[in-house]
Backbone as a printed PyTorch tensor [residue, N CA C, xyz], in Angstrom:
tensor([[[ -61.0890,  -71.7450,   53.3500],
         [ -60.9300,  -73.1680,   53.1200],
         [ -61.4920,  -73.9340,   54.3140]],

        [[ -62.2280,  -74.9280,   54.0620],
         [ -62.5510,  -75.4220,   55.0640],
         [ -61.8800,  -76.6770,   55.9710]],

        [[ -61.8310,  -76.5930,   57.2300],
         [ -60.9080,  -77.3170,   58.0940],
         [ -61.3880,  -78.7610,   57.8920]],

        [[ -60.2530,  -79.6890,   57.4660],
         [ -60.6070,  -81.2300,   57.2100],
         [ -60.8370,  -82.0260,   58.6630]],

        [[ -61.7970,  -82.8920,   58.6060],
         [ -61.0790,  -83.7960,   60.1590],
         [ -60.9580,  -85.0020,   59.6410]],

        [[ -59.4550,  -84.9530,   60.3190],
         [ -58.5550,  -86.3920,   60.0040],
         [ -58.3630,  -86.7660,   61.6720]],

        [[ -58.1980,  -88.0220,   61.4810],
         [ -58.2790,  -88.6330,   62.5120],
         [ -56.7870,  -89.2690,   62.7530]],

        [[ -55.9260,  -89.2860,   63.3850],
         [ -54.5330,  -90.2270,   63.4590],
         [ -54.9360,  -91.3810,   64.5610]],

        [[ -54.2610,  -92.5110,   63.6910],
         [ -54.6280,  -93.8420,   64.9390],
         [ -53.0450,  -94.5510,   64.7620]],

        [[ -52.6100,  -94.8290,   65.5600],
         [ -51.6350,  -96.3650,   65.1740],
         [ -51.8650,  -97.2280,   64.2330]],

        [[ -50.8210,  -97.3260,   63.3350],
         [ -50.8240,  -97.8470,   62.5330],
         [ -51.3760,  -99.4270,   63.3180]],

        [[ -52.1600, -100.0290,   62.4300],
         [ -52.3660, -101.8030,   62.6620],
         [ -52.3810, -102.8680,   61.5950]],

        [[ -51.9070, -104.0230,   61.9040],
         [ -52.2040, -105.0650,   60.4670],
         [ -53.2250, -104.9210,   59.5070]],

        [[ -54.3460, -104.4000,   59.7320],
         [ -55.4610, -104.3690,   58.4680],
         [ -54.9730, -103.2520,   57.4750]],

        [[ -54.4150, -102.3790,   58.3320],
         [ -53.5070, -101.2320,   57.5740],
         [ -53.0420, -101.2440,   56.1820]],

        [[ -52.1320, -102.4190,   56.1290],
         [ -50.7620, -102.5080,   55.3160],
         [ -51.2160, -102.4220,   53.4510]],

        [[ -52.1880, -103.2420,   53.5870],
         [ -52.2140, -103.3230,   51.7410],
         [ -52.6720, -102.0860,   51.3620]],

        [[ -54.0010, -101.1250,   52.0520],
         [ -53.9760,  -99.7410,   51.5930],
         [ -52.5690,  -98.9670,   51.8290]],

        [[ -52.2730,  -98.8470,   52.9820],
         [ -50.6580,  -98.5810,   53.6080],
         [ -49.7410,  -98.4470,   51.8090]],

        [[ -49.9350,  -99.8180,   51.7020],
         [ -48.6200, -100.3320,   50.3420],
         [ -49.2760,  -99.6560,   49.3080]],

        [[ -50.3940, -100.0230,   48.8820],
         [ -51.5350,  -99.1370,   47.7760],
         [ -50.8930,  -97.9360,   47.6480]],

        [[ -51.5740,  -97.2140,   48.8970],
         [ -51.0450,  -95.4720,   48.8830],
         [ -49.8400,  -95.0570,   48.2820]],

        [[ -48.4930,  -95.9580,   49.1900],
         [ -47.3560,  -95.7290,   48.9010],
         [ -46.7660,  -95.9990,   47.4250]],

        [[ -47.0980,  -97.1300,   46.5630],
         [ -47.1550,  -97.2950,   45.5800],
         [ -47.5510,  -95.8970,   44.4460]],

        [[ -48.3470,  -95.6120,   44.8110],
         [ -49.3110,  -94.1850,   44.0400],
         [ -48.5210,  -93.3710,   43.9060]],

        [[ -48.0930,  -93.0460,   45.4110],
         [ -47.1990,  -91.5060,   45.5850],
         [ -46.3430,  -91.6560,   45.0370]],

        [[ -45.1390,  -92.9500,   45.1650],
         [ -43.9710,  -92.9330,   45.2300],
         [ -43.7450,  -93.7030,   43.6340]],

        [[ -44.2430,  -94.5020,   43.0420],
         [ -43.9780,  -95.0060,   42.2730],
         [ -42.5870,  -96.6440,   42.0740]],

        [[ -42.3050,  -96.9760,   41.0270],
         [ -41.5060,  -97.9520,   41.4550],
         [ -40.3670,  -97.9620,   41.8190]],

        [[ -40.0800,  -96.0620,   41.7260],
         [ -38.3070,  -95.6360,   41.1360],
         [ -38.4680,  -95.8120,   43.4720]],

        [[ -39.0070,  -96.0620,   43.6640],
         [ -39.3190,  -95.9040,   45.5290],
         [ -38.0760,  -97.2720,   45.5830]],

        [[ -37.8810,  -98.5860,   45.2330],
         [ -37.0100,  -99.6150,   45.4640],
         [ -35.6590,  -99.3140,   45.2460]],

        [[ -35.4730,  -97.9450,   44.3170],
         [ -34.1200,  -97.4200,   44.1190],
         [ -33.7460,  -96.8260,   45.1750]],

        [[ -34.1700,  -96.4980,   45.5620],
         [ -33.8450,  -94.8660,   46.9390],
         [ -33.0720,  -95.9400,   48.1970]],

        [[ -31.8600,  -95.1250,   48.8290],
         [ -30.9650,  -95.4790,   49.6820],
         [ -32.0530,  -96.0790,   50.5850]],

        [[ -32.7190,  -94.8020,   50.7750],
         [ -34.1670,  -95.3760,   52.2590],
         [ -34.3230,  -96.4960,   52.0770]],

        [[ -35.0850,  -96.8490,   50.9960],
         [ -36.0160,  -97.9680,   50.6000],
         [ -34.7580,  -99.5830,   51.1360]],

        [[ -33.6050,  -99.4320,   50.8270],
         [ -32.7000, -100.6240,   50.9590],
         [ -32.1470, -100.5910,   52.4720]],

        [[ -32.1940,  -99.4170,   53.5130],
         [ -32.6390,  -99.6520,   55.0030],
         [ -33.8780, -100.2700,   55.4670]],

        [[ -34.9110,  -99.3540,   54.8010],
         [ -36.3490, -100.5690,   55.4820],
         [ -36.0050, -101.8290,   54.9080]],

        [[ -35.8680, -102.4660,   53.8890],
         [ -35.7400, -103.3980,   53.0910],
         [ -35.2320, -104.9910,   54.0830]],

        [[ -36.3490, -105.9220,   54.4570],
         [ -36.1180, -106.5170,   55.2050],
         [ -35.4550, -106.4890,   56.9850]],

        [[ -36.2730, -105.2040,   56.8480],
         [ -35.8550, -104.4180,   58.7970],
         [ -37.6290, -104.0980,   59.1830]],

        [[ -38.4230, -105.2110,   59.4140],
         [ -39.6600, -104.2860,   59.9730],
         [ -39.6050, -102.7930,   61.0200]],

        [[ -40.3720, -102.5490,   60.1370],
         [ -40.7460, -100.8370,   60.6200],
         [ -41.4150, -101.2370,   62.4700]],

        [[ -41.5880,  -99.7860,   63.2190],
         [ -42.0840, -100.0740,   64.2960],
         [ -43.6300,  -99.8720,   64.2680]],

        [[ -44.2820, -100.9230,   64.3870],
         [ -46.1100, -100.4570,   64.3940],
         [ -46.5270,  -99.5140,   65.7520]],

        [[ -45.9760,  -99.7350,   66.7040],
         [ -46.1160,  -98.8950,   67.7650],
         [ -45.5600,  -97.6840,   67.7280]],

        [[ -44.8940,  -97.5600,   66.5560],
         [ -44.4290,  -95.7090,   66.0180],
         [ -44.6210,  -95.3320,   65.2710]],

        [[ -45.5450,  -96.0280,   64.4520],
         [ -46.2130,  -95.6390,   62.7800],
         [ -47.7230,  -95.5700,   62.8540]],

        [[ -47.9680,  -93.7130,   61.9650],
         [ -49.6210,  -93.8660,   62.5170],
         [ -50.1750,  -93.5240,   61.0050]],

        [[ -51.3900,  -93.1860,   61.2470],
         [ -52.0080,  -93.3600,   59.9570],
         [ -52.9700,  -91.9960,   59.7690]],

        [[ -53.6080,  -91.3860,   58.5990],
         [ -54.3590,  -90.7920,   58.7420],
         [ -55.4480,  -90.8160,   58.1060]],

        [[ -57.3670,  -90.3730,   58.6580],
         [ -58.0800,  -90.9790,   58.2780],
         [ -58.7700,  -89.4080,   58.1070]],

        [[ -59.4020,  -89.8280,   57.0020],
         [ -60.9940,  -88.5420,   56.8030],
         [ -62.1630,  -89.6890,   56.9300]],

        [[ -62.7600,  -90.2120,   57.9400],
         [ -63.6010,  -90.6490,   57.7130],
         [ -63.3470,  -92.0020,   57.7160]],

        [[ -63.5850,  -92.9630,   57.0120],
         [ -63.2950,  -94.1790,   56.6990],
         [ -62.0140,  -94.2580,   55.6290]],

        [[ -61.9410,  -93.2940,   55.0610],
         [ -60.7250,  -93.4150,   54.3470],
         [ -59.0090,  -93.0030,   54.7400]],

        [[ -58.3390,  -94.2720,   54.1900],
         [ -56.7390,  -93.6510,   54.6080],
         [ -56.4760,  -92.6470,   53.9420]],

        [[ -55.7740,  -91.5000,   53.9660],
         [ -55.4940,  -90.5980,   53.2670],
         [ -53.6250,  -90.3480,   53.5340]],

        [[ -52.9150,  -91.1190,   54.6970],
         [ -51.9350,  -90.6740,   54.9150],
         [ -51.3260,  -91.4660,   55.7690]],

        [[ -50.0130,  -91.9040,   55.8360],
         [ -48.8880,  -92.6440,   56.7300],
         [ -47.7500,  -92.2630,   56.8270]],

        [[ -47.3480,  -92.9540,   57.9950],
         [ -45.8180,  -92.7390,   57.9260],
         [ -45.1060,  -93.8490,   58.9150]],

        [[ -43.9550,  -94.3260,   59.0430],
         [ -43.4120,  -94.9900,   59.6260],
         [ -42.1160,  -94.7990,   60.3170]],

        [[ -41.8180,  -95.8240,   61.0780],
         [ -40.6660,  -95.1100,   61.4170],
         [ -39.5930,  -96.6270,   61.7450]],

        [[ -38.7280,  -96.9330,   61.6580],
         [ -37.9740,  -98.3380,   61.1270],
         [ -36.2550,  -98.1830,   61.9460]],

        [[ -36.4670,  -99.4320,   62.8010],
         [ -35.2460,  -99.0910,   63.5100],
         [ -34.1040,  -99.0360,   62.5470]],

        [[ -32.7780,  -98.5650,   63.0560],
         [ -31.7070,  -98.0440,   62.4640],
         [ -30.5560,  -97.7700,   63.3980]],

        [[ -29.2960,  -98.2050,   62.8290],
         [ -27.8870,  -97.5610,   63.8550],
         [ -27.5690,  -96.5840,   63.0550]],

        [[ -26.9820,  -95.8480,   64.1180],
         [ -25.9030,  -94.7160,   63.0400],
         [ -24.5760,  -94.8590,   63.6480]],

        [[ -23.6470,  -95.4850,   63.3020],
         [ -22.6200,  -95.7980,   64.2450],
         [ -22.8400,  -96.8640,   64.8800]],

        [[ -22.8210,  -96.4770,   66.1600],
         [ -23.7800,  -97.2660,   67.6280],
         [ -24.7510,  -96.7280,   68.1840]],

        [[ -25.3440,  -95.8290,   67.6720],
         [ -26.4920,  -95.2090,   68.4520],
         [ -27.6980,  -95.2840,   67.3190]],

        [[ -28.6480,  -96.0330,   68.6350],
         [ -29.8700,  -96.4840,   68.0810],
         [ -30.7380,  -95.2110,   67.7380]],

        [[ -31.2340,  -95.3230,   66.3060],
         [ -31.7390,  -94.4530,   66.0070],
         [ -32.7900,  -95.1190,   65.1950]],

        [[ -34.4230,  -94.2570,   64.2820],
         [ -35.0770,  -94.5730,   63.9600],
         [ -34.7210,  -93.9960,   62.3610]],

        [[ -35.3280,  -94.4760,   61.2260],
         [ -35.3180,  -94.2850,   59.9670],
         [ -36.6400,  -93.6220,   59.4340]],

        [[ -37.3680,  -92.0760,   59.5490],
         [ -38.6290,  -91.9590,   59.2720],
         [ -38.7880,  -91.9280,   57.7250]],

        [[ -40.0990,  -92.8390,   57.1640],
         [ -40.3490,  -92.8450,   55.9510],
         [ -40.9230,  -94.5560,   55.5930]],

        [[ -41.6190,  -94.3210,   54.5030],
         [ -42.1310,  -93.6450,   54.1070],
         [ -43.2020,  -92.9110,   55.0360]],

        [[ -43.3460,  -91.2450,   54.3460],
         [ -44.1920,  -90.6710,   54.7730],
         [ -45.2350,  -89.8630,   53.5860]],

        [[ -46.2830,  -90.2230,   53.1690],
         [ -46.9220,  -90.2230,   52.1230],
         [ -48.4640,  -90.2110,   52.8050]],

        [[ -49.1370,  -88.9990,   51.7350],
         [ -50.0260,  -88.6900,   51.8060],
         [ -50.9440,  -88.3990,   50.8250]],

        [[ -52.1970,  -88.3440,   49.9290],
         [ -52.8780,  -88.6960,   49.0390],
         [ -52.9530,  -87.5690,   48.5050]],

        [[ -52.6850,  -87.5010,   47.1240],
         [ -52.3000,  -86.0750,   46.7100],
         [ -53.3080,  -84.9060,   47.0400]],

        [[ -54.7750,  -85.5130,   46.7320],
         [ -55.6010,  -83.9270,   46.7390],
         [ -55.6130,  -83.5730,   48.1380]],

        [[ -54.9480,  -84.4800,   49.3260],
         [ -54.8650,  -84.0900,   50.7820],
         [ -53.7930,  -83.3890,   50.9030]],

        [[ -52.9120,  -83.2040,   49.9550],
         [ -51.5960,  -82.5610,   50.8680],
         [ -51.8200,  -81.2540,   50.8180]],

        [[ -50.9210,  -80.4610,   51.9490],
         [ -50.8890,  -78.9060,   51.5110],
         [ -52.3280,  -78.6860,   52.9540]],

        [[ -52.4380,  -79.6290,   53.4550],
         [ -53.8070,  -79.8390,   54.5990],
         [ -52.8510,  -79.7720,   56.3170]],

        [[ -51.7980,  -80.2250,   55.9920],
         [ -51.1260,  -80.3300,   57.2230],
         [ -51.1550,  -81.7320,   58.0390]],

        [[ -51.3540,  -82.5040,   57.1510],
         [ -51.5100,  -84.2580,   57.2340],
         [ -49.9760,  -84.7090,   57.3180]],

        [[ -49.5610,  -84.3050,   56.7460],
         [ -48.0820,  -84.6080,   56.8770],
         [ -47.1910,  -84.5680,   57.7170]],

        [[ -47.2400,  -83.0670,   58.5800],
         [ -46.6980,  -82.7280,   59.4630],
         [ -47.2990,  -83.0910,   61.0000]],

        [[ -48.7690,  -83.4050,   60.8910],
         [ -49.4220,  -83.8830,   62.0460],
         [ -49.0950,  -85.5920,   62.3990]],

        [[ -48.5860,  -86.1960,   60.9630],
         [ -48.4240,  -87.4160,   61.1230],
         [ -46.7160,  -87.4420,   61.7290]],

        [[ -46.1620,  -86.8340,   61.2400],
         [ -44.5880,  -86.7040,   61.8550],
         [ -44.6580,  -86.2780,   63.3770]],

        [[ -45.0110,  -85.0650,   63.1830],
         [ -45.4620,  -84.8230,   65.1800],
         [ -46.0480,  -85.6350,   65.6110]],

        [[ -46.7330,  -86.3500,   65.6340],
         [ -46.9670,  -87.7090,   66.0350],
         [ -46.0290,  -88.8940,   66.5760]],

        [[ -45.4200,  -89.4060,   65.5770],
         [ -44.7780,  -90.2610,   65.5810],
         [ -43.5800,  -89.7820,   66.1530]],

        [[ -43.1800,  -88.2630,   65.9910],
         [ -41.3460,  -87.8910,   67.2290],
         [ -42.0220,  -87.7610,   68.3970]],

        [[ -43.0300,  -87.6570,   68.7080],
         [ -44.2010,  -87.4170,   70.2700],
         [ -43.7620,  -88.9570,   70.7680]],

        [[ -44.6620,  -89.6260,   70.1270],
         [ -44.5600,  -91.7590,   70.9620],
         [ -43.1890,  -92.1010,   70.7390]],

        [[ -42.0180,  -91.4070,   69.7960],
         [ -40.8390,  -92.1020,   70.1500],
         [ -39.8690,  -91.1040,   71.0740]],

        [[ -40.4620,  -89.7190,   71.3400],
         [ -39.7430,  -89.1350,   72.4260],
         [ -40.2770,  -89.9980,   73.7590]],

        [[ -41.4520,  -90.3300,   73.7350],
         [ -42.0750,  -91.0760,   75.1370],
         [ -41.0130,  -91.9790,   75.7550]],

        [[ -40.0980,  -93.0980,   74.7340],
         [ -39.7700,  -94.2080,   74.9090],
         [ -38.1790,  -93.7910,   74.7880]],

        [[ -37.9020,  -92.3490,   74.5060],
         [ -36.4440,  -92.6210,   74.0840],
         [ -35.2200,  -92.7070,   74.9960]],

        [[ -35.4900,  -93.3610,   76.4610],
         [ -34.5730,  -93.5720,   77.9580],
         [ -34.5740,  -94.6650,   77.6640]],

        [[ -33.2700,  -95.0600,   78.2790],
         [ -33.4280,  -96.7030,   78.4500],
         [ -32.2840,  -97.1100,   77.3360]],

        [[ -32.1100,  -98.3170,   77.8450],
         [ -31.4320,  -99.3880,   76.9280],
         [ -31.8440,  -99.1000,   75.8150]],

        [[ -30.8590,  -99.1980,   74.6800],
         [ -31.3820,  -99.6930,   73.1150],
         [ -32.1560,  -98.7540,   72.6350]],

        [[ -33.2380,  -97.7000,   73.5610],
         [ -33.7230,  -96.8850,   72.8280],
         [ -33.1920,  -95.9900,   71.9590]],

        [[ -33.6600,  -96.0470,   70.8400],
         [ -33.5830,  -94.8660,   70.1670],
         [ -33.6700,  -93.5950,   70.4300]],

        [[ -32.2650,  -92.9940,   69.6930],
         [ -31.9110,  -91.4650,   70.5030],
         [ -31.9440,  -90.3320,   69.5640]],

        [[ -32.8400,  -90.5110,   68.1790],
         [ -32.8220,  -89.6860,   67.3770],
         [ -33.6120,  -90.5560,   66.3300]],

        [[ -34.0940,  -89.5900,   65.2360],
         [ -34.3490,  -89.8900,   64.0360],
         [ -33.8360,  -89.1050,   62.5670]],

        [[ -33.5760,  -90.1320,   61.8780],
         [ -32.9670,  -89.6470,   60.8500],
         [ -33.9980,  -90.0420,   59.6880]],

        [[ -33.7880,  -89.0110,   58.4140],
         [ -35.0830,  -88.8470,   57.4560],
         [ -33.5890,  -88.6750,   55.9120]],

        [[ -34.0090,  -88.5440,   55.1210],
         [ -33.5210,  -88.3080,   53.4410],
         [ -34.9020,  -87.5530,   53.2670]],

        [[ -34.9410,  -85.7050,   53.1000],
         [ -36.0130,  -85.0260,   52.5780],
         [ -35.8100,  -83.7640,   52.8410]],

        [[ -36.3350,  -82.7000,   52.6450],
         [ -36.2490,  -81.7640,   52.3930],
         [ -35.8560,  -80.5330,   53.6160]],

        [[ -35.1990,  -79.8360,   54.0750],
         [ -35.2490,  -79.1380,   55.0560],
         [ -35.9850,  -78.0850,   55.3000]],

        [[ -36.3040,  -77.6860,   54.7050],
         [ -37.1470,  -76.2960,   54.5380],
         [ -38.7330,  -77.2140,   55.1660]],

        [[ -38.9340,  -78.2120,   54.5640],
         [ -40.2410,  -78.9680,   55.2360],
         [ -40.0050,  -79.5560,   56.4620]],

        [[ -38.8740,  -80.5340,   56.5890],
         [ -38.8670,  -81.0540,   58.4590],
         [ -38.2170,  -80.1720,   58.8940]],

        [[ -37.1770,  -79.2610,   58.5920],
         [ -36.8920,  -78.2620,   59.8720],
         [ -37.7280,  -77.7310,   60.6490]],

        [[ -38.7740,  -77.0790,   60.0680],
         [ -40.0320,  -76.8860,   61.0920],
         [ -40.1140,  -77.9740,   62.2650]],

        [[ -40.0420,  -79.2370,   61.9990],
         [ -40.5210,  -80.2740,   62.6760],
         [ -39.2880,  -80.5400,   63.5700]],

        [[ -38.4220,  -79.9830,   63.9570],
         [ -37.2220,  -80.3700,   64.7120],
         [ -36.1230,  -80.9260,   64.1030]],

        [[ -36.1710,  -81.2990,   62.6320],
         [ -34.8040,  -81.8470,   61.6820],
         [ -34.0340,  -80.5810,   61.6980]],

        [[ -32.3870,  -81.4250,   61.5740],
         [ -31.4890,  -80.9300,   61.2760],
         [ -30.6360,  -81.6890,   60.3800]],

        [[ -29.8540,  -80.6950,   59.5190],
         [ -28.8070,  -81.0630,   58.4600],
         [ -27.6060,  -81.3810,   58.9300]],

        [[ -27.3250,  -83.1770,   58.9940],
         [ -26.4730,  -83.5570,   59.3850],
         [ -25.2220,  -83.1610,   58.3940]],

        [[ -23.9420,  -82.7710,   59.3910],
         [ -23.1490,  -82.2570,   58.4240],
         [ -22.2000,  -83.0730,   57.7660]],

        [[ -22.0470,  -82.7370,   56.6200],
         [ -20.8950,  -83.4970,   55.6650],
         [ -20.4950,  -84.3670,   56.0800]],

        [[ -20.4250,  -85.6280,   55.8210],
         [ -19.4550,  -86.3960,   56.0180],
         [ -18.6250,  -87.3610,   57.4710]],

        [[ -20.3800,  -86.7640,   58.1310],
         [ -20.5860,  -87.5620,   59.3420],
         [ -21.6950,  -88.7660,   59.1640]],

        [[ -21.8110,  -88.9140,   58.2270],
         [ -22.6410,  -90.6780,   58.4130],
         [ -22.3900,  -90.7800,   57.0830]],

        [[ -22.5710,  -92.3470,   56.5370],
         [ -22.6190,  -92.7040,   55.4860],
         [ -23.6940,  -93.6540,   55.2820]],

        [[ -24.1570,  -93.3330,   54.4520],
         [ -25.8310,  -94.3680,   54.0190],
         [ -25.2950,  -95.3510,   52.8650]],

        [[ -26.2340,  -96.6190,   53.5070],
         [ -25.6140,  -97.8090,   52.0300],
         [ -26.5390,  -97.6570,   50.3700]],

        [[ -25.8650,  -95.9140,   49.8210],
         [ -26.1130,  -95.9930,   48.6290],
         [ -26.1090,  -94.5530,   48.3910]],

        [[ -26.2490,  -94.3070,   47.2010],
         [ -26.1260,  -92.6240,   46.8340],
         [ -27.4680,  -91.7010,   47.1920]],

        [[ -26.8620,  -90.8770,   47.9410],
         [ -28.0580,  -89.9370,   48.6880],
         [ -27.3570,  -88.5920,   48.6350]],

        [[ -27.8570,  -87.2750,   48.2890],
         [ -27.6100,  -86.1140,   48.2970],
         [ -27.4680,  -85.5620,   49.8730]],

        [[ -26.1620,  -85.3090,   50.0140],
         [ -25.9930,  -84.9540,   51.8040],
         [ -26.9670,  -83.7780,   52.3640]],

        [[ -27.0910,  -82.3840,   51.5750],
         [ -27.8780,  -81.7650,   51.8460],
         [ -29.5240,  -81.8130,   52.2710]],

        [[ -29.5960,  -83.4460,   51.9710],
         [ -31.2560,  -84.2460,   52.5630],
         [ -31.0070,  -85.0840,   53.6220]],

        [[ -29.7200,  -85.2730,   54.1190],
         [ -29.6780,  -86.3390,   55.4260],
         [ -30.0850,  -85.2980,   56.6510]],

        [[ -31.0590,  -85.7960,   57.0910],
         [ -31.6590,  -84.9210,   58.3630],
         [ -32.0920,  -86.0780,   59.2080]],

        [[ -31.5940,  -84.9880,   60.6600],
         [ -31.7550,  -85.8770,   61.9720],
         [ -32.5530,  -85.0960,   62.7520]],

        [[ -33.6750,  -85.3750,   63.6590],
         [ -34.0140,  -84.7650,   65.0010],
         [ -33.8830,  -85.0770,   66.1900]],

        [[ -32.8840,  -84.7050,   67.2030],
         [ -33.2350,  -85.7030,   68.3870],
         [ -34.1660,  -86.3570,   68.8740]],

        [[ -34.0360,  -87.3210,   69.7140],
         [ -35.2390,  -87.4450,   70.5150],
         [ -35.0920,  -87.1880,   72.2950]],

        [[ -33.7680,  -87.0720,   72.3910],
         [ -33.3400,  -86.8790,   73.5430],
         [ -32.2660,  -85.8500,   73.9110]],

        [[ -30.9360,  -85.8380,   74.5660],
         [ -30.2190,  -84.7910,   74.3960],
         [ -28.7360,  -85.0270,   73.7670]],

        [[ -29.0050,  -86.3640,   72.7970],
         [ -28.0140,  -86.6020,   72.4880],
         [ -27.4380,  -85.5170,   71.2660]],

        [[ -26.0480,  -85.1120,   71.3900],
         [ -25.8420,  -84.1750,   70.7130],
         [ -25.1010,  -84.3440,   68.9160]],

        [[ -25.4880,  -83.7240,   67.8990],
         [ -25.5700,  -84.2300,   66.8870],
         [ -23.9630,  -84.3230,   66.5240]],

        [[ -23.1380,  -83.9430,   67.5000],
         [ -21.1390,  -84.2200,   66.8580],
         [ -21.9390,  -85.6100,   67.0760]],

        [[ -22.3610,  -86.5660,   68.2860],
         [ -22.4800,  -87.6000,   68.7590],
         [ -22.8690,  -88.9320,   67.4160]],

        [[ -23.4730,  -88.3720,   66.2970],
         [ -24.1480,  -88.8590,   64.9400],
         [ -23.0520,  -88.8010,   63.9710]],

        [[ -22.6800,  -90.2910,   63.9440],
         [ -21.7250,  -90.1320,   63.4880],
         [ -21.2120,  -91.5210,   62.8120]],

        [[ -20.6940,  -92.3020,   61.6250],
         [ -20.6710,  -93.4350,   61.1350],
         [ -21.3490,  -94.3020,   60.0750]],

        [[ -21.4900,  -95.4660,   59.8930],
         [ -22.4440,  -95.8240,   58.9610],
         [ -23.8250,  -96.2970,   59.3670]],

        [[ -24.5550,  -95.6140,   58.4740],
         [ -26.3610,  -95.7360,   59.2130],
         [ -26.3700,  -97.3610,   58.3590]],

        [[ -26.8760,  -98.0130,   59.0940],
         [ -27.5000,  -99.7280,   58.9090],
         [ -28.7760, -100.3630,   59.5440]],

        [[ -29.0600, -101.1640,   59.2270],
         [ -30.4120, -101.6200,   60.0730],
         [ -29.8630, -102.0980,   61.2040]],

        [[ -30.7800, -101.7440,   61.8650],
         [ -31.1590, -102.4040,   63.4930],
         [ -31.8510, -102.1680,   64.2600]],

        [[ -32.1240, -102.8400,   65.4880],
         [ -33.3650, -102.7850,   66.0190],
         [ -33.1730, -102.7950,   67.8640]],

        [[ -33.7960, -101.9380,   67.7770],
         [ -34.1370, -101.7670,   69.6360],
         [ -34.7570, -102.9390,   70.4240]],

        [[ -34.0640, -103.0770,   71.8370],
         [ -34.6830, -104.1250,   72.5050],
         [ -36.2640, -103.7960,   72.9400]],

        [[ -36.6250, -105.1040,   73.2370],
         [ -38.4040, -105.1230,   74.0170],
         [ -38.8520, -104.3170,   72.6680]],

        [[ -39.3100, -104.2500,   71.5290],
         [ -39.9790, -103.2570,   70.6790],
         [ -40.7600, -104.3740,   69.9640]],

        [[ -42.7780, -103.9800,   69.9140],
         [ -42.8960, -104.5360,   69.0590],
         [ -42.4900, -104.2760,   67.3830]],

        [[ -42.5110, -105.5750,   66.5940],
         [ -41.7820, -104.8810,   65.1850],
         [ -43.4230, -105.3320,   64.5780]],

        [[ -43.2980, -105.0390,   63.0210],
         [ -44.0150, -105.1580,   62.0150],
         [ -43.7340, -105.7030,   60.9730]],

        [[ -44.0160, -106.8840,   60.2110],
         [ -43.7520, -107.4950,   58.6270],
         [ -43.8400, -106.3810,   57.4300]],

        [[ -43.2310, -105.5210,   57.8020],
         [ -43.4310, -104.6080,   56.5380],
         [ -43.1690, -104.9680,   55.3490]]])
C-alpha cells in the first residue's frame, strides 16, 4: 500500500465551512443528538488545539478539542474527530489526536489549564492513544451516554480518582477560543 502524505496544520478560520462540510458527511444530523454535541454547543472549541489534515490541497481530516470542567478540574472535550471515509484506516486519525494531546500537554501547568482530556468513543481505538475508561459513576455528562465510552487521558499527573463530578462547559484562562 502506498504511504499517503498528509500534512497536519492548525486548525484556522478559512477552515470551518469544509471543517462543518466534512463533519456533516461523516456524522450526519443524528451528530445534534449526541451528549458531546450539547457540550460543544455554544462553548467555542480551542483553534490553538484543533488541527487539520491535508493530502495536498485537500482537507481530508479534523479534530478539535473544546474546553470543559469535570467537577473543578479544567479539562478539554476531544471531538469532533472525523476523517473522509476513503482516508480512514491511513492513520489520519490517530496522527490528528497525537497531535492535538502533544500542544495541549505543552500548555497543561499553570492556572486554569487543562489537566486532562475527556472523549465519548471507543477504547480499543483511543486506548492506544493514552485514553482511559473512566469508571462508573464518577462523572456525569448532561445527557445519555454509554459509560463504557467515557474516556479520559491525562495531560499531566493528575490522577484519574481526581475525575470526578459533572462534566459542563468551560473555559481556560488567556486561551485563544474559536466561533465554532
Amino acid at each position: 500500500m502506498t504511504e499517503l502524505s498528509v500534512t497536519l496544520f492548525p486548525e484556522n478560520p478559512a477552515d470551518d465551512a469544509a471543517i462543518e462540510r466534512l463533519v456533516a458527511r461523516t456524522f450526519g444530523p443524528g451528530r445534534f443528538a449526541r451528549t458531546a454535541y450539547r457540550l460543544r454547543e455554544g462553548n467555542p472549541h480551542r483553534r490553538d488545539l484543533s488541527f487539520t489534515a491535508y493530502i495536498g490541497t485537500m482537507l481530508v481530516g479534523s479534530v478539535r478539542l473544546t474546553p470543559i470542567l469535570i467537577g473543578e478540574v479544567p479539562a478539554l472535550l476531544l471531538g469532533p474527530l472525523t476523517v473522509e471515509p476513503p482516508f480512514r484506516s491511513h492513520g489520519i486519525g490517530r496522527r490528528l489526536v497525537e497531535k492535538a494531546l502533544e500542544v495541549a500537554r505543552g500548555e497543561a501547568h499553570g492556572p486554569g489549564a487543562a489537566r486532562l482530556v475527556l472523549l465519548v468513543g471507543d477504547e480499543p481505538y483511543y486506548g492506544r492513544m493514552g485514553f482511559k475508561r473512566v469508571p462508573r459513576g464518577q462523572v456525569s455528562l448532561p445527557g445519555p451516554v454509554d459509560p463504557a465510552r467515557v474516556l479520559v487521558c491525562p495531560l499531566d499527573e493528575t490522577p484519574l480518582e481526581a475525575v470526578r463530578g459533572p462534566v459542563r462547559k468551560g473555559f481556560s484562562a488567556g486561551t485563544e477560543r474559536a466561533s465554532a
